[in-house]
C-alpha positions as CSV (number, residue, x, y, z in Angstrom):
1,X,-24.9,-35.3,40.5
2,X,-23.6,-36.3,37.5
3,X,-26.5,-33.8,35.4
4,X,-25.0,-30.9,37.4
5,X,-21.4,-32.2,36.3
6,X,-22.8,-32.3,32.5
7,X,-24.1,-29.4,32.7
8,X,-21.4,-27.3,33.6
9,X,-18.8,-29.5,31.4
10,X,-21.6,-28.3,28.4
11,X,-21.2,-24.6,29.7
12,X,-17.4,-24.7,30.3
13,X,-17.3,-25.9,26.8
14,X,-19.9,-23.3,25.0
15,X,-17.7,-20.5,26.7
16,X,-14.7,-21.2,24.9
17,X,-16.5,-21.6,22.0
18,X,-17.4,-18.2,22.1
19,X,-14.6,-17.0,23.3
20,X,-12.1,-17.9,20.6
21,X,-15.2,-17.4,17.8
22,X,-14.8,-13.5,18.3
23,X,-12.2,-11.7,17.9
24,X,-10.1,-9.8,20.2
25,X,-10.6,-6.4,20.8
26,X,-7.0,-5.3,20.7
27,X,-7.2,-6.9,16.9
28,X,-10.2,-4.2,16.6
29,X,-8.4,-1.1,17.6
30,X,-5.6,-2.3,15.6
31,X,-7.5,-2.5,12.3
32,X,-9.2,0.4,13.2
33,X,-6.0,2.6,14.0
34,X,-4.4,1.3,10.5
35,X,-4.6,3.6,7.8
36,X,-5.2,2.5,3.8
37,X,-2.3,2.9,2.0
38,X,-1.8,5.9,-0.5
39,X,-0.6,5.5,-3.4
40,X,2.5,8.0,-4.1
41,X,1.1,8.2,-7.8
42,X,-1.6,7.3,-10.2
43,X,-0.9,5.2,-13.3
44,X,0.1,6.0,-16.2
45,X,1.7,9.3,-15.6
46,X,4.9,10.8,-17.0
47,X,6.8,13.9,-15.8
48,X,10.0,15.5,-16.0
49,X,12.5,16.6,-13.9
50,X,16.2,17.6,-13.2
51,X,15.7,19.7,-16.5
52,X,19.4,21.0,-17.7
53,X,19.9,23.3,-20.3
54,X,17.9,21.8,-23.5
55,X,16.4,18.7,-22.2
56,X,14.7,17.2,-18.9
57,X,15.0,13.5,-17.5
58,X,11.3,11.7,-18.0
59,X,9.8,9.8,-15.4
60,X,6.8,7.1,-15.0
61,X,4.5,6.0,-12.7
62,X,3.7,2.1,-12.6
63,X,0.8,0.4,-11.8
64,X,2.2,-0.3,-7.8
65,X,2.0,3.1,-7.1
66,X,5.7,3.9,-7.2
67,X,8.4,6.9,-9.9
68,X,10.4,4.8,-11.8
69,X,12.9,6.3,-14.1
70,X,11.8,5.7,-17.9
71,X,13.1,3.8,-20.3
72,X,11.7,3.8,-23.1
73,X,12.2,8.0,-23.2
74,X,14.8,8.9,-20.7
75,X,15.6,12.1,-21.5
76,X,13.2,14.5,-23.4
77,X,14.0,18.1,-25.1
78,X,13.1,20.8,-23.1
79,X,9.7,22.4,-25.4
80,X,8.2,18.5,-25.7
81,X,8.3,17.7,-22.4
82,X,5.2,16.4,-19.7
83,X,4.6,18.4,-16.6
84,X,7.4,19.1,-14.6
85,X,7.6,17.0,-11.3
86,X,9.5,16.4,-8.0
87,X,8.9,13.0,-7.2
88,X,9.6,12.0,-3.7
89,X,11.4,8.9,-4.4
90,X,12.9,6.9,-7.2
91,X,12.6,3.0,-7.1
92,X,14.7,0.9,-9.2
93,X,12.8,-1.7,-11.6
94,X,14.1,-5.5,-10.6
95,X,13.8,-8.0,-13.2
């Protein structure tokens, strides 16, 4: 009596082993459903935009991914100018 009571303490025990080592398939489909993130831009780029009369504002893309306005050349004449741009968003620089 008591082997039988070992033996299914030693099964009992090996199934939850098992059953918390893998992983749940709802945590599958959920890495599987979530998309890599894109990156708005690719670093370093500079473009202009809002280009009034003589001279366009310059902006930059960082290393995260993200437009920031430039400063270092905020504003550029109109004939030395990089590509003209619409970025999709600005982000302010913190720090």
């Amino acid at each position: 009596m008591t082997s039988i009571a070992k033996f299914l303490t030693l099964g009992a025990v090996a199934a939850l082993a098992v059953a918390f080592a893998a992983p749940s398939e709802a945590a599958k489909k959920k890495r599987m459903r979530a998309p890599a993130p894109v990156a708005a831009c690719t670093a370093p780029n500079l473009c202009s935009f809002d280009c009034v009369g003589t001279g366009c504002k310059v902006n930059f893309c960082a290393p995260d991914g993200k437009w920031y306005w430039s400063m270092v050349t905020p504003y550029c004449l109109t004939g030395a100018c990089p590509q003209s741009c619409t970025p999709p968003k600005m982000s302010r620089r913190r720090g």
